[in-house]
matplotlib code that plots the C-alpha trace (Angstrom):
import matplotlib.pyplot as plt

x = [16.8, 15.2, 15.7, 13.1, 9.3, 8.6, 10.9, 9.5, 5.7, 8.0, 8.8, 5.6, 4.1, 6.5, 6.3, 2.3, 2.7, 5.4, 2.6, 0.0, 2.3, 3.7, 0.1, -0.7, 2.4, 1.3, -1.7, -1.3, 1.8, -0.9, -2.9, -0.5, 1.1, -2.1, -2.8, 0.3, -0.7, -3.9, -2.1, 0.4, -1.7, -3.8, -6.9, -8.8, -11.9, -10.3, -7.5, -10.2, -12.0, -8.6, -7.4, -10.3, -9.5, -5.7, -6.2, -8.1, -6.0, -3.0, -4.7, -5.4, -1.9, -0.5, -3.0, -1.9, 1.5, 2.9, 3.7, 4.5, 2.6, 4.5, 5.2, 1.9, 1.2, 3.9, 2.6, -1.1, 0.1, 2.0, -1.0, -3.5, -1.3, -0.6, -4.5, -5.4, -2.7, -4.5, -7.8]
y = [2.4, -0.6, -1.6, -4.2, -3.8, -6.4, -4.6, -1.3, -2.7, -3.9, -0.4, 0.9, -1.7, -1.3, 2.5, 1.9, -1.0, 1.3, 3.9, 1.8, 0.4, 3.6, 5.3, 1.9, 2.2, 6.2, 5.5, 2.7, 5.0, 7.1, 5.5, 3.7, 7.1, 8.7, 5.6, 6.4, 9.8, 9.5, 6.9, 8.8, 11.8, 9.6, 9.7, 6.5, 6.8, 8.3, 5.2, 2.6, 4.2, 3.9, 0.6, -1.6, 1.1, 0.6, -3.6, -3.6, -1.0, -3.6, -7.1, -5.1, -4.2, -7.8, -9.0, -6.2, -7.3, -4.3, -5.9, -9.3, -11.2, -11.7, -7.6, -7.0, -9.3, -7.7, -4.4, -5.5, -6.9, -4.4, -1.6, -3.7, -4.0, -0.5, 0.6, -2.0, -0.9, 2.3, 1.1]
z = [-27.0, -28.3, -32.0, -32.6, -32.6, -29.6, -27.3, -28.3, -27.0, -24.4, -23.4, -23.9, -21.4, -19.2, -18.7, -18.4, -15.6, -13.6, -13.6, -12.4, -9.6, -8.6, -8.4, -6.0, -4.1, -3.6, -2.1, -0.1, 1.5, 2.4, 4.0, 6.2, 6.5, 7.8, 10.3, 11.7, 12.2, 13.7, 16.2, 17.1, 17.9, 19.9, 17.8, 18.7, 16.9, 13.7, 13.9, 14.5, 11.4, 9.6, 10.2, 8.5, 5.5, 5.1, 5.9, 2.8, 1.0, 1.9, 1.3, -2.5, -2.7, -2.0, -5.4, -7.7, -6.4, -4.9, -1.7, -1.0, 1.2, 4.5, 4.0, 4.0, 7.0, 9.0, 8.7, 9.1, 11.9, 13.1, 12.8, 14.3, 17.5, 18.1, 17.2, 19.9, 22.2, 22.4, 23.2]

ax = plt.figure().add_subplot(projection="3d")
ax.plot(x, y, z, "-o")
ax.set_aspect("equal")
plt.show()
């Protein structure tokens, strides 16, 4: 428990910021999560509707610092290969 007043706003900030991130982190799961679907199933047109989506969802990610940079490249990356492999 924190016993002086800056590492009680400390707390407070933190529990606010590991909200924020987590809500991020949530969403951009989801979205790779339902890319993954729709490739897997073999949905073409909904993939190639999903990818430009979830590249964007993931360049956002990287500048509100949920993922690092070479992460996000590797799954961008990774996505964009296997949507194209299906075309």
């Amino acid at each position: 428990m924190a016993n002086h007043k800056s590492a009680e706003k400390r707390m407070r900030q933190t529990e606010r910021r590991n909200e924020i991130n987590n809500r991020n982190r949530s969403r951009l799961r989801t979205q790779i999560k339902s890319l993954r679907a729709a490739i897997q199933s073999g949905n073409r047109e909904q993939a190639a509707v999903l990818l430009p989506e979830t590249v964007s969802l993931i360049d956002k990610s990287i500048q509100k610092g949920v993922l690092h940079q070479n992460t996000a490249a590797r799954h961008k990356s990774r996505l964009t290969a296997k949507v194209n492999a299906m075309s």
